[in-house]
VEXTITI-984696 format. One record per residue (C-alpha): residue number from 1; x negated, z, y negated; residue in one letter. Coordinates in steps of 0.5 Angstrom, whole numbers. Each point is the difference from the previous one (the first is absolute). Layout:
<nr:NUM; x:X; z:Z; y:Y; rest:a>
...
***
This chain:
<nr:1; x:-49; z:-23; y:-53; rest:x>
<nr:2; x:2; z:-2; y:7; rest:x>
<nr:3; x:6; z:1; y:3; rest:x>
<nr:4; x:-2; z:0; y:8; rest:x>
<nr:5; x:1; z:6; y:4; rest:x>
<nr:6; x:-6; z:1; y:5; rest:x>
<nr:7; x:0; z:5; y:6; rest:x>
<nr:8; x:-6; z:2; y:3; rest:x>
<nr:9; x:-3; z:2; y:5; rest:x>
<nr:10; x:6; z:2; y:4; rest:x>
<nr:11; x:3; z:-2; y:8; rest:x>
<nr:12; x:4; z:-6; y:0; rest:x>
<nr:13; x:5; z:2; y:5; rest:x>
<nr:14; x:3; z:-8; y:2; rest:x>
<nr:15; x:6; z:-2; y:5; rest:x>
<nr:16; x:-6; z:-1; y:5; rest:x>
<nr:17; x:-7; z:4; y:-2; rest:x>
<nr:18; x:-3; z:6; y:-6; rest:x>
<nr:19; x:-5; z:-3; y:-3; rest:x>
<nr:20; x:-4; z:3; y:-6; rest:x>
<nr:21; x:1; z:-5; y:-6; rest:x>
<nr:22; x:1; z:0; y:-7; rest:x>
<nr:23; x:6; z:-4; y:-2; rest:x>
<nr:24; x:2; z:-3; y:-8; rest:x>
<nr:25; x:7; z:0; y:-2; rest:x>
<nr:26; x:0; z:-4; y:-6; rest:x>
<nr:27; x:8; z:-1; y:-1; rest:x>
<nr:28; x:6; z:1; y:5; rest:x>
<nr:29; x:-2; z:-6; y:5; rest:x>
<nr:30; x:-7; z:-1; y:-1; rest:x>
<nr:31; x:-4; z:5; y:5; rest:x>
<nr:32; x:-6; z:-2; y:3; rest:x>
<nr:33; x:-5; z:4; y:5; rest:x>
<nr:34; x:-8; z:1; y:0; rest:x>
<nr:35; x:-6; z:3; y:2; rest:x>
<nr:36; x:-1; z:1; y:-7; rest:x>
<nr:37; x:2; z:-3; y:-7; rest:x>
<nr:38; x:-4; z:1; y:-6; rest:x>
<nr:39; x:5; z:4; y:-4; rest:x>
<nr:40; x:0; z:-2; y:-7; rest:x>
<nr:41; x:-2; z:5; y:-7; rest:x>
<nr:42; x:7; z:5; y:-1; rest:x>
<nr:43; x:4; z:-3; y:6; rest:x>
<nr:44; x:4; z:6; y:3; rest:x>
<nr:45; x:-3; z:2; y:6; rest:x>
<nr:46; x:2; z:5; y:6; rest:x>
<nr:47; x:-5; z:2; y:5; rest:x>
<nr:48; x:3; z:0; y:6; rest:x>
<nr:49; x:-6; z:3; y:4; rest:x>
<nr:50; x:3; z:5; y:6; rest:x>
<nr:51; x:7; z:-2; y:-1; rest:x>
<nr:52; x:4; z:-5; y:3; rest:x>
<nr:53; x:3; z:-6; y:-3; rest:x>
<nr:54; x:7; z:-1; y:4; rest:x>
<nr:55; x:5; z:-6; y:-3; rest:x>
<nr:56; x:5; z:3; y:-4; rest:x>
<nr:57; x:6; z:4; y:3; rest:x>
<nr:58; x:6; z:-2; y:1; rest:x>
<nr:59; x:6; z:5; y:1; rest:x>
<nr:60; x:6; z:-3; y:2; rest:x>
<nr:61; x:5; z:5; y:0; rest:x>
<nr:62; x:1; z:4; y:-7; rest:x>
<nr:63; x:4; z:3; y:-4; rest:x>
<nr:64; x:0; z:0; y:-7; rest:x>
<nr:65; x:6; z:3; y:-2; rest:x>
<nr:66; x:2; z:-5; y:-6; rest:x>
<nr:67; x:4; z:-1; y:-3; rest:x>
<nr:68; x:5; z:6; y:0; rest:x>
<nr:69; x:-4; z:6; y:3; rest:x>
<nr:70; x:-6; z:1; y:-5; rest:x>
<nr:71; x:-1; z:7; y:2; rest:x>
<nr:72; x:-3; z:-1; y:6; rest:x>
<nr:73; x:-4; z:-7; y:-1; rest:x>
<nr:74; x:0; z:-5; y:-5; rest:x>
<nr:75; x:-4; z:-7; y:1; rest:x>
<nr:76; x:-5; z:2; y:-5; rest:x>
<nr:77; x:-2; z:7; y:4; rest:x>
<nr:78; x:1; z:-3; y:7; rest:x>
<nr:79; x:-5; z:-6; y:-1; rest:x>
<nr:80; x:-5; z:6; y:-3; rest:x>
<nr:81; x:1; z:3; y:6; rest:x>
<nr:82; x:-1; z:-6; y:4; rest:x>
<nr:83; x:-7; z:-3; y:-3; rest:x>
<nr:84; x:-2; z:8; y:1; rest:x>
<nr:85; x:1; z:-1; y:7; rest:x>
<nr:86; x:-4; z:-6; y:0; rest:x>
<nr:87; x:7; z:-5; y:0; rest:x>
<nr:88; x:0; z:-7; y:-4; rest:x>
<nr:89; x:6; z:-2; y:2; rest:x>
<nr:90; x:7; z:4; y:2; rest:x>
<nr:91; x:7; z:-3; y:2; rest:x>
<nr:92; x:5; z:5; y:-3; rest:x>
<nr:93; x:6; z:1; y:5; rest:x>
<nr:94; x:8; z:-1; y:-5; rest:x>
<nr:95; x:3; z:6; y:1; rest:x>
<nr:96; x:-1; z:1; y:-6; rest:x>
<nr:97; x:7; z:3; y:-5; rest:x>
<nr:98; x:2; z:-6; y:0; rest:x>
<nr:99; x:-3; z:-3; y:6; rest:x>
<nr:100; x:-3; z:-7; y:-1; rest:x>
<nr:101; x:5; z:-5; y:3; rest:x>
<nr:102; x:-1; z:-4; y:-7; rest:x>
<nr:103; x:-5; z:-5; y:-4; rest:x>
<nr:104; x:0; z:4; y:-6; rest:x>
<nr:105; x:-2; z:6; y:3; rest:x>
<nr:106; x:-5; z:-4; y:5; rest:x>
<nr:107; x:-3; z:-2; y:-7; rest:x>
<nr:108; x:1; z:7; y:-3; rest:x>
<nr:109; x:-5; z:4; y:5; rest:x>
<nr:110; x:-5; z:-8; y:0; rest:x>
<nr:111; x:0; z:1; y:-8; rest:x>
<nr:112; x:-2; z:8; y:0; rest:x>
<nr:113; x:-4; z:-1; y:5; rest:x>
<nr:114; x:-3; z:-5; y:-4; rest:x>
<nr:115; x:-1; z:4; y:-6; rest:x>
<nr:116; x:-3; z:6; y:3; rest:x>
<nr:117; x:-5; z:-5; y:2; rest:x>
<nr:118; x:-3; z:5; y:6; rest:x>
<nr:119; x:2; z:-2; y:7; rest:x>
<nr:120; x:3; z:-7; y:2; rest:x>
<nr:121; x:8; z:2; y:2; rest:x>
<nr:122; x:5; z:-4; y:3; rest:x>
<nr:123; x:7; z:2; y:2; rest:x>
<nr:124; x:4; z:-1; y:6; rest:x>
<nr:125; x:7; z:-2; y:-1; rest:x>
<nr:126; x:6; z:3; y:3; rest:x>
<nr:127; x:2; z:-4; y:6; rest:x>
<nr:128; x:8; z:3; y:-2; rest:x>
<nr:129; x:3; z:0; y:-6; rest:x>
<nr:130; x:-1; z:7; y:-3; rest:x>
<nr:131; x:-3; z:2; y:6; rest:x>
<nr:132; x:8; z:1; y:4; rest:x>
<nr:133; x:-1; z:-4; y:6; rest:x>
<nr:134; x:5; z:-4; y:-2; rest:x>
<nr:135; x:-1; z:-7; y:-4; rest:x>
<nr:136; x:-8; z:-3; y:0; rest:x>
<nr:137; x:-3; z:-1; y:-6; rest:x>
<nr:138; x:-3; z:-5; y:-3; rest:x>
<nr:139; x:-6; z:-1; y:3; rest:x>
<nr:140; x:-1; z:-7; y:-2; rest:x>
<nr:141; x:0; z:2; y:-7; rest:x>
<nr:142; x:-4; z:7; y:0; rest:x>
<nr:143; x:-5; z:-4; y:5; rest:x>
<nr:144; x:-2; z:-5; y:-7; rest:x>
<nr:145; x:0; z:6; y:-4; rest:x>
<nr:146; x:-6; z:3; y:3; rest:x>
<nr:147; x:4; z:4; y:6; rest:x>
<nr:148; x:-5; z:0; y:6; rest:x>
<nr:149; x:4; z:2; y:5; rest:x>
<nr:150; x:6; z:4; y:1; rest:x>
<nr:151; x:3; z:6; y:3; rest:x>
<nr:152; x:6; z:6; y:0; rest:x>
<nr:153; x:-5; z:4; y:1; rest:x>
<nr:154; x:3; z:7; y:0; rest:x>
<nr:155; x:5; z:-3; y:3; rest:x>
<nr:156; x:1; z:-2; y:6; rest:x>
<nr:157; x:5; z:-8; y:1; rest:x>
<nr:158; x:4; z:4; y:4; rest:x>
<nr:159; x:4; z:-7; y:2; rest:x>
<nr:160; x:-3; z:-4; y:5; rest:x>
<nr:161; x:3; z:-6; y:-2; rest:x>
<nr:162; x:-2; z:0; y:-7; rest:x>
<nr:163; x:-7; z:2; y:2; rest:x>
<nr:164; x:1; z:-7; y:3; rest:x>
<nr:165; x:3; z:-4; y:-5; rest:x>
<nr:166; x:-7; z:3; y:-5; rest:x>
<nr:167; x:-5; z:-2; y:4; rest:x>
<nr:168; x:3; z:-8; y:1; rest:x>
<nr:169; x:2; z:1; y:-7; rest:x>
<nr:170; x:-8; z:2; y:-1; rest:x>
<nr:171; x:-3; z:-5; y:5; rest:x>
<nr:172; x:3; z:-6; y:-5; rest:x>
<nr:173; x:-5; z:3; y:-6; rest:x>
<nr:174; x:-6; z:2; y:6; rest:x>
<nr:175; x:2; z:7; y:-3; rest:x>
<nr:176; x:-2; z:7; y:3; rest:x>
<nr:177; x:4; z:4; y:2; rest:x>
<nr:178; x:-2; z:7; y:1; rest:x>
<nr:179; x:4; z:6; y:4; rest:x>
<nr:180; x:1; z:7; y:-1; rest:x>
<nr:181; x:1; z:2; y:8; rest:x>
<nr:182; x:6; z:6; y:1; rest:x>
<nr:183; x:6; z:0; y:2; rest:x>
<nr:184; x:4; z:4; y:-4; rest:x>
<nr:185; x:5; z:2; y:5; rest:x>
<nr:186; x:-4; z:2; y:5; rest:x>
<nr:187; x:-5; z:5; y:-5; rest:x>
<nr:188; x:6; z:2; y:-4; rest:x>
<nr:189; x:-2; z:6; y:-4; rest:x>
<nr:190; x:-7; z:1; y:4; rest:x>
<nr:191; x:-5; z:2; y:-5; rest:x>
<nr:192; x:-7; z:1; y:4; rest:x>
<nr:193; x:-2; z:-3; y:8; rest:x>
<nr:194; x:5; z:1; y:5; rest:x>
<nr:195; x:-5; z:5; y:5; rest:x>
<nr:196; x:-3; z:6; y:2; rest:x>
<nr:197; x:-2; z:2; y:-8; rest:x>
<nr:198; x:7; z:-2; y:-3; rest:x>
<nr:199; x:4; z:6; y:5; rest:x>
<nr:200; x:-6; z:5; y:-2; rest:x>
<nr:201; x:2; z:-2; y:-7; rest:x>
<nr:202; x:7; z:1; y:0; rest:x>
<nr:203; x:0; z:-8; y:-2; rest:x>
<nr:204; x:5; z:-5; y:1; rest:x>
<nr:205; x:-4; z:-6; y:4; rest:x>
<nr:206; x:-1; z:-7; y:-1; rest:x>
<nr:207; x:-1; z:-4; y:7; rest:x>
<nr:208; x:-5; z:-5; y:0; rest:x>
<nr:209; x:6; z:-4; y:3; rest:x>
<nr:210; x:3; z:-1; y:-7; rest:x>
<nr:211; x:-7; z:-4; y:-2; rest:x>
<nr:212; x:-2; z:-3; y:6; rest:x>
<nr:213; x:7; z:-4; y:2; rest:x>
<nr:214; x:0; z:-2; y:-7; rest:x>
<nr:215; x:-7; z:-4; y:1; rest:x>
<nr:216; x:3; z:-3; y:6; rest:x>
<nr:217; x:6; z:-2; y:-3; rest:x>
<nr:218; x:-3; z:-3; y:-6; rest:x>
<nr:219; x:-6; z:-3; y:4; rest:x>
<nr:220; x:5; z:-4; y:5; rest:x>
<nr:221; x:4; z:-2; y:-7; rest:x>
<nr:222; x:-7; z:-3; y:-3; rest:x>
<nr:223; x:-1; z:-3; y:7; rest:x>
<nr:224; x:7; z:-3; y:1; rest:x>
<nr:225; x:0; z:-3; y:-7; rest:x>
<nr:226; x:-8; z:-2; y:1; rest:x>
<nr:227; x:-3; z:3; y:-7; rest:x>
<nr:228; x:-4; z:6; y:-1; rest:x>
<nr:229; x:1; z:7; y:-2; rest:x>
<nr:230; x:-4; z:5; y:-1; rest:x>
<nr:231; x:2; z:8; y:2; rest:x>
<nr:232; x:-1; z:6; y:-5; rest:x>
<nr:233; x:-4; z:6; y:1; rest:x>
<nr:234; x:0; z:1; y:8; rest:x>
<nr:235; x:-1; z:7; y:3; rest:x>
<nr:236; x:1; z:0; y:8; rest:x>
<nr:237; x:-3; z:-3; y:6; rest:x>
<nr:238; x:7; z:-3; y:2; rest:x>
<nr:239; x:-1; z:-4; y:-6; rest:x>
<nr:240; x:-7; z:-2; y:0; rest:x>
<nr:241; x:2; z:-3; y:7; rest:x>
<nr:242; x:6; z:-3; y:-1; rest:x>
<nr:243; x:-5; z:-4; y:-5; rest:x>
<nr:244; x:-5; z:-1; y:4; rest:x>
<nr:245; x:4; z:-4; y:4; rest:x>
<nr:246; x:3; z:-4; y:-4; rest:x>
<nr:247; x:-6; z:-2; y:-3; rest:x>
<nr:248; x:-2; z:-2; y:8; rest:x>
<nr:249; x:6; z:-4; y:0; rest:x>
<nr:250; x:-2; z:-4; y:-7; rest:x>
<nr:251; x:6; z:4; y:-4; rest:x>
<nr:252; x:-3; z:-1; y:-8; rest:x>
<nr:253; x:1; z:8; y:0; rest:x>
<nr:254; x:-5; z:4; y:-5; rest:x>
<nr:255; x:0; z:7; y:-2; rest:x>
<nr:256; x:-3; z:6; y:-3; rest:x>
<nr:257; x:-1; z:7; y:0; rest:x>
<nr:258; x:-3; z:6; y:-4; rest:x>
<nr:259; x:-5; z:5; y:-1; rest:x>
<nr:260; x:4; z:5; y:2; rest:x>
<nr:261; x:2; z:-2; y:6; rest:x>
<nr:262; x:-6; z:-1; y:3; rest:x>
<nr:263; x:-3; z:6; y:-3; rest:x>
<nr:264; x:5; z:5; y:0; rest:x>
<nr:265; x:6; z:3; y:6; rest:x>
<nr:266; x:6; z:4; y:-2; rest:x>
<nr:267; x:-3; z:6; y:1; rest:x>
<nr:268; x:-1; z:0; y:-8; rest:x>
<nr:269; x:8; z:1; y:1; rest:x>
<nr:270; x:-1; z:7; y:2; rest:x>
<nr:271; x:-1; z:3; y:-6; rest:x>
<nr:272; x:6; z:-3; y:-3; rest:x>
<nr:273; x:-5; z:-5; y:-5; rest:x>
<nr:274; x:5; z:-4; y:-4; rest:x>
<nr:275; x:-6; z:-4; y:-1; rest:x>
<nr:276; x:-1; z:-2; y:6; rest:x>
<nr:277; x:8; z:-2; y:2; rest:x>
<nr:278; x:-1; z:-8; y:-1; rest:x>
<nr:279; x:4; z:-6; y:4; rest:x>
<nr:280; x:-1; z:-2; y:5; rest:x>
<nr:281; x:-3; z:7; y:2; rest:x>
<nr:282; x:-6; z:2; y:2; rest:x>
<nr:283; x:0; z:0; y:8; rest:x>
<nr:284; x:-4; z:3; y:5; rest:x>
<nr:285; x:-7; z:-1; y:3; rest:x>
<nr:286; x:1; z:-5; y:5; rest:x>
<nr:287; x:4; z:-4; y:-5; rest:x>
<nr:288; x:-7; z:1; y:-5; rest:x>
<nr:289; x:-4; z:-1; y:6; rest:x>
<nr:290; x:4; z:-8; y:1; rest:x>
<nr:291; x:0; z:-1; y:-8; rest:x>
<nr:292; x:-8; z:0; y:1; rest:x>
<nr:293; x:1; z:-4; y:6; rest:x>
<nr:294; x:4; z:-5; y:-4; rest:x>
<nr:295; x:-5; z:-1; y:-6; rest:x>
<nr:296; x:-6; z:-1; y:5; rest:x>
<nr:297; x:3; z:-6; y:4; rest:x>
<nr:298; x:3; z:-3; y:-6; rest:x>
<nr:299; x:7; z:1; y:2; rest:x>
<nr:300; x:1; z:4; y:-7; rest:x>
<nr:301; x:-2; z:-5; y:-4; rest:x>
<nr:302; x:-1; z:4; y:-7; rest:x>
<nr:303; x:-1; z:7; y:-3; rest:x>
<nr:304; x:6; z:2; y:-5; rest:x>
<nr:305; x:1; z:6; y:-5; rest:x>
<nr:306; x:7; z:0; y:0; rest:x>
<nr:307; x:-1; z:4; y:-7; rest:x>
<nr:308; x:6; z:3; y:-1; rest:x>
<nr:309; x:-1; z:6; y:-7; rest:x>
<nr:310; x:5; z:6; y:0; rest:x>
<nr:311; x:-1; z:5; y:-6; rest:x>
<nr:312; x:-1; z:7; y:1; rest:x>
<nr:313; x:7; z:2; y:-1; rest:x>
<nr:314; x:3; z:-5; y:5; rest:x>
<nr:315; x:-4; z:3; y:6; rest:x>
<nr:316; x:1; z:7; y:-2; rest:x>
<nr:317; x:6; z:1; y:4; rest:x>
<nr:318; x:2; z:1; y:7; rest:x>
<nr:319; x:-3; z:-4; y:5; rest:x>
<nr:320; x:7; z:-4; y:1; rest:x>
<nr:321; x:2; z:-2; y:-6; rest:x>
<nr:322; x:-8; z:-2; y:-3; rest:x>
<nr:323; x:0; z:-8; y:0; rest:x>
<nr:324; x:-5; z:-3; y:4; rest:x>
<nr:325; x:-6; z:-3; y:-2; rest:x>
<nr:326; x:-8; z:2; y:-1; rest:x>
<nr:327; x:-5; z:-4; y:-4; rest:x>
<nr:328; x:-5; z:-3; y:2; rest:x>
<nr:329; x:-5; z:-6; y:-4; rest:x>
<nr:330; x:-5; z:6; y:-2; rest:x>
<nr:331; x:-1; z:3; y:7; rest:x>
<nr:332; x:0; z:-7; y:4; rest:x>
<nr:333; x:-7; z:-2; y:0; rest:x>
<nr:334; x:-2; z:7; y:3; rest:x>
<nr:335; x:5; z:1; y:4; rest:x>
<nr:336; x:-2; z:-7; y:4; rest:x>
<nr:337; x:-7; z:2; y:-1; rest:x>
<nr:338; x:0; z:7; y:3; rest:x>
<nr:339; x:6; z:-1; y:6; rest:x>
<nr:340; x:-2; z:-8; y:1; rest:x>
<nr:341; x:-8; z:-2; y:-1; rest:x>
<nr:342; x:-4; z:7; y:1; rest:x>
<nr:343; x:4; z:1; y:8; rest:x>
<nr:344; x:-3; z:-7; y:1; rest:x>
<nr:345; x:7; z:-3; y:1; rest:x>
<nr:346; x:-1; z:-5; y:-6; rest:x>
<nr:347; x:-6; z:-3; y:-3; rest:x>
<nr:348; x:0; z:-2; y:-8; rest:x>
<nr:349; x:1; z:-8; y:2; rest:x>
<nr:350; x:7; z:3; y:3; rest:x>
<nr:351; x:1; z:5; y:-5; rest:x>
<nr:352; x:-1; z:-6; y:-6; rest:x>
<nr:353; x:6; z:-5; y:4; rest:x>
<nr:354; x:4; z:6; y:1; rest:x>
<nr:355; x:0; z:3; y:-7; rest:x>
<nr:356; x:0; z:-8; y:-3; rest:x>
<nr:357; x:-1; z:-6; y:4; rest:x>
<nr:358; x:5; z:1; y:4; rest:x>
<nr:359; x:5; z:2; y:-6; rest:x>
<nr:360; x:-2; z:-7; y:-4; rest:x>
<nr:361; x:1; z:-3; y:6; rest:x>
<nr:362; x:7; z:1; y:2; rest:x>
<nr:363; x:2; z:0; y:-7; rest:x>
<nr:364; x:-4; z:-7; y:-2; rest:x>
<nr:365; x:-3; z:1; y:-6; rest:x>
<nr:366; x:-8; z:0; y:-4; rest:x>
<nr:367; x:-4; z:4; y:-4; rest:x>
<nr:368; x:-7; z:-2; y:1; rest:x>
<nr:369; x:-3; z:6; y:-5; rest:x>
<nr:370; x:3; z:6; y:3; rest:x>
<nr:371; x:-5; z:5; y:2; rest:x>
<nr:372; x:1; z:7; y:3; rest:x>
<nr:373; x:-7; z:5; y:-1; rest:x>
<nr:374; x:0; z:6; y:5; rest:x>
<nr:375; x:-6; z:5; y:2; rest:x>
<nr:376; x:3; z:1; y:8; rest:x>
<nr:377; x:-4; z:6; y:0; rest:x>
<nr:378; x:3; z:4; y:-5; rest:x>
<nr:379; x:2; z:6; y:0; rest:x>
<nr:380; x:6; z:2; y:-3; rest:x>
<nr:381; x:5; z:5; y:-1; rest:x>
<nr:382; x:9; z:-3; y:-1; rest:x>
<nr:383; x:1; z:3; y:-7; rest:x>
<nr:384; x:8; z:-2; y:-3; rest:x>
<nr:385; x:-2; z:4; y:-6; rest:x>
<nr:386; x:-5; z:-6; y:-1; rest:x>
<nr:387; x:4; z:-7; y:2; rest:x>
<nr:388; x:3; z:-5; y:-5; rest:x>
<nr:389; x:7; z:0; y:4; rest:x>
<nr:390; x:5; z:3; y:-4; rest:x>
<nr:391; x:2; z:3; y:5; rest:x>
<nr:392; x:-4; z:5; y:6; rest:x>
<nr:393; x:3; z:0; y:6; rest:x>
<nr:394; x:-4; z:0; y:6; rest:x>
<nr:395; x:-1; z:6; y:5; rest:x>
<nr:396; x:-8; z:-3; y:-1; rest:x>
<nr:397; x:-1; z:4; y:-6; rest:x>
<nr:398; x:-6; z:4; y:2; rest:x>
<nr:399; x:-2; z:-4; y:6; rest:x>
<nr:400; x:-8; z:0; y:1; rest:x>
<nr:401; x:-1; z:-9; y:2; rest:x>
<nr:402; x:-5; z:-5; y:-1; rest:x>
<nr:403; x:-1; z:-6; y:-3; rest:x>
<nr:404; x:1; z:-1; y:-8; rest:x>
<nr:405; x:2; z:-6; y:-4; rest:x>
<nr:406; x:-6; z:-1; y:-6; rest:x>
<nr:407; x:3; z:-6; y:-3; rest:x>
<nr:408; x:6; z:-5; y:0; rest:x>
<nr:409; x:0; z:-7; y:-3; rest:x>
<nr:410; x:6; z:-4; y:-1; rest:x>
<nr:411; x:-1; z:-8; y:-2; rest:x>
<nr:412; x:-8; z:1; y:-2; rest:x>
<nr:413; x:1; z:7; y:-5; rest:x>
<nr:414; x:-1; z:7; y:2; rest:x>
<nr:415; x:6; z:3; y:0; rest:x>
<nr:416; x:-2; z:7; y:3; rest:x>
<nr:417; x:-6; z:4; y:1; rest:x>
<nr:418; x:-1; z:6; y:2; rest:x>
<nr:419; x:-7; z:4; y:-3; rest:x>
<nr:420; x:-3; z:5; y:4; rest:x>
***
C-alpha cells in the first residue's frame, strides 16, 4: 500500500503565482508538483477541486498555557485548535506557570508536543530569568533546546539598558528577540483604548503612547546594537509608521499583528464583553484602517493569533478585574478572508506570506510538506460551542464570515479535516 499522499485538482497558491496542479507528498521533505500524476492503487488521496491549497500556516504568537494553567489550554488542546484553524506550525509564548526561562522546561513543551503528534510547536524562551526584567536568562542554552526566539511577553523589559544588554547578548547566538510593546508607566491600570468609547463606557484608558514609545525604543536599541528584533501585536497607526520608517532606513525590524486589530475596533467595549478586553486593545478606525495599510505595503510583515485562552469563570467578572486576552487560531483564517481578500486589500499570494511565508522567514526554519486546504468562498458562522480550544473566549462568537479551512497537513500526514 502506498504511503503517498496526493492532492488533486486544487489552486496551488506559490510566493509569486496560483496554479492548478496536483501535489504528491511522500514524506516530510519529499514534495513534488505536476499537471497530474498516475496516482498508485489505495494511495490516500484528497480532491482539492474548488478549494485552495496554501503552504502551511504559521502562528507566531500563541499561548498554550502549559505548563501550570491547564484549565484554560493544554498543549494538547491547543495544537487541536491550531490544525482546526489550518496552523501546522505555532510558537508558544513562556508566560506559562512556570515561565519558560530554563532548558528543561524548553524540552518539556518540545516533548509533549511531540507526543501530541498534531501541530509543530516551538517555544519561545524567556528573555529574563523568570520574567522579572531583572537577570537575562540563558538564552544560548534554551536556544540549543529548541527555544526558537525569545520574549517576556505579557511583559514589557521595562529597564532600557537591559533591553540592550538582551539584544547583544542575542546578537552572539544570531537570536530573536521579540518585543511586547507597552509602557507600564504610561498604561498604568488602563484596560480598553484611550478615546471617545473608553469615556462612554466609564473605562480607564490605555494610550496608544504606551505601545508606540516602546517600538521606538526598542527599535532604536536593535539599531544601535545593529541585530534584529521583532515587534509583537501592533495595534496603531503610530506604530505602524514608527516601523515603516525604520524599515526605510535599513533597521532588521519585523513585526505582526492579528486578526482582531484589523478586523475589529473598541466599539465591542460598549457592552462591557469581557471577551473582547485584550492587550494591547482594540484601537479605533483610523488605526484599524492603518494596520491594513501596513499589511498591503509589507510594513507589517505577518499576521499572528496572539491566542490568549481564558475560562468561562475568569472573564465572568467586571470589566476591570477580567484578564485580557481573547482566542484566536480557529477564527484566524476567516477573519483574514472577510476583513482582508474579499475588500480587495490583499489577494491570496499576499495572504500566504502573511500567514506563512513571511513567519518562516524570520524565524528561520523548514517544513516542505505542510499544506493548509481552504474553501475561500465559505460561508461560515463562529460557533465556541464547536472549537477545540479549551477555552472560548472571543467576542466572534456568532459572527457570520467567510473562508473555511478544509484540511491541514503537517510533515505530509493529515492532521485535520473538516467533513461537510
Amino acid at each position: 500500500m502506498s504511503k503517498e499522499l496526493y492532492i488533486i485538482n486544487g489552486e496551488v497558491v506559490f510566493p509569486d503565482k496560483i496554479k492548478r496542479l496536483d501535489i504528491r507528498i511522500k514524506d516530510d521533505i519529499n514534495v513534488d508538483f505536476e499537471e497530474s500524476f498516475q496516482i498508485p492503487k489505495n494511495a490516500k488521496v484528497i480532491d482539492a477541486k474548488g478549494l485552495h491549497v496554501f503552504h502551511g500556516f504559521v502562528d507566531m504568537h500563541t499561548h498554550l498555557r502549559e505548563p501550570g494553567q491547564t484549565s484554560k489550554e493544554t498543549i494538547a488542546t491547543g495544537c487541536k485548535s491550531a490544525v482546526a484553524g489550518g496552523f501546522t506550525t505555532i510558537c508558544c509564548m513562556p508566560n506559562t506557570k512556570p515561565v519558560l526561562d530554563n532548558v528543561p522546561l524548553i524540552e518539556f513543551v518540545k516533548q509533549r508536543a511531540k507526543e501530541t503528534n498534531l501541530a509543530g510547536v516551538f517555544p519561545i524562551g524567556c528573555i529574563t530569568k523568570g520574567q522579572e526584567g531583572k537577570e537575562l536568562a540563558p538564552i544560548g542554552s534554551m536556544l540549543k533546546a529548541g527555544a526558537i526566539a525569545f520574549s517576556d511577553d505579557g511583559k514589557p523589559i521595562e529597564n532600557g539598558g537591559l533591553m540592550k544588554n538582551a539584544l547583544e547578548y542575542a546578537k552572539s547566538f544570531d537570536a530573536l528577540l521579540i518585543s511586547h510593546p507597552e509602557d507600564k508607566s504610561i498604561a498604568k491600570d488602563g484596560v480598553v483604548n484611550e478615546g471617545y468609547n473608553a469615556s462612554v463606557a466609564g473605562l480607564k484608558g490605555i494610550s496608544r503612547v504606551a505601545e508606540e514609545s516602546m517600538i521606538a525604543r526598542d527599535i532604536l536599541l536593535a539599531e544601535t546594537v545593529g541585530t534584529k528584533i521583532h515587534i509583537a501585536h501592533v495595534s496603531t497607526k503610530g506604530g505602524v509608521e514608527i516601523i515603516r520608517n525604520a524599515k526605510a532606513r535599513g533597521v532588521a525590524v519585523t513585526c505582526e499583528t492579528c486578526p482582531h486589530y484589523f478586523s475589529a475596533t473598541d466599539v465591542e467595549i460598549l457592552d462591557y464583553n469581557t471577551n473582547a478586553k485584550m492587550n494591547p486593545p482594540l484601537r479605533e478606525e483610523s488605526d484599524r484602517l492603518a494596520i491594513i495599510e501596513g499589511l498591503k505595503d509589507g510594513t507589517i510583515d505577518c499576521i499572528a493569533t496572539d491566542h490568549a485562552p481564558h475560562t468561562e469563570d475568569d472573564k465572568a467578572v467586571e470589566f476591570d478585574l477580567a484578564p485580557f486576552g481573547i482566542t484566536g487560531l480557529e477564527t484566524a483564517f476567516s477573519l483574514c478572508i472577510t476583513y482582508l481578500v474579499k475588500p480587495g486589500y490583499i489577494d491570496l499570494i499576499a495572504l500566504n506570506k502573511l500567514l506563512s511565508l513571511n513567519s518562516i522567514k524570520i524565524l528561520n526554519f523548514i517544513k516542505l510538506a505542510d499544506f493548509t486546504i481552504c474553501d475561500i468562498n465559505a460561508k461560515v458562522t463562529v460557533d465556541t460551542s464547536k472549537h477545540f480550544s479549551k477555552s472560548k473566549n472571543t467576542f466572534f462568537n456568532g459572527r457570520k464570515l467567510t473562508g473555511q479551512v478544509k484540511y491541514t497537513i503537517v510533515d505530509g500526514e493529515i492532521k485535520y479535516s473538516m467533513r461537510d
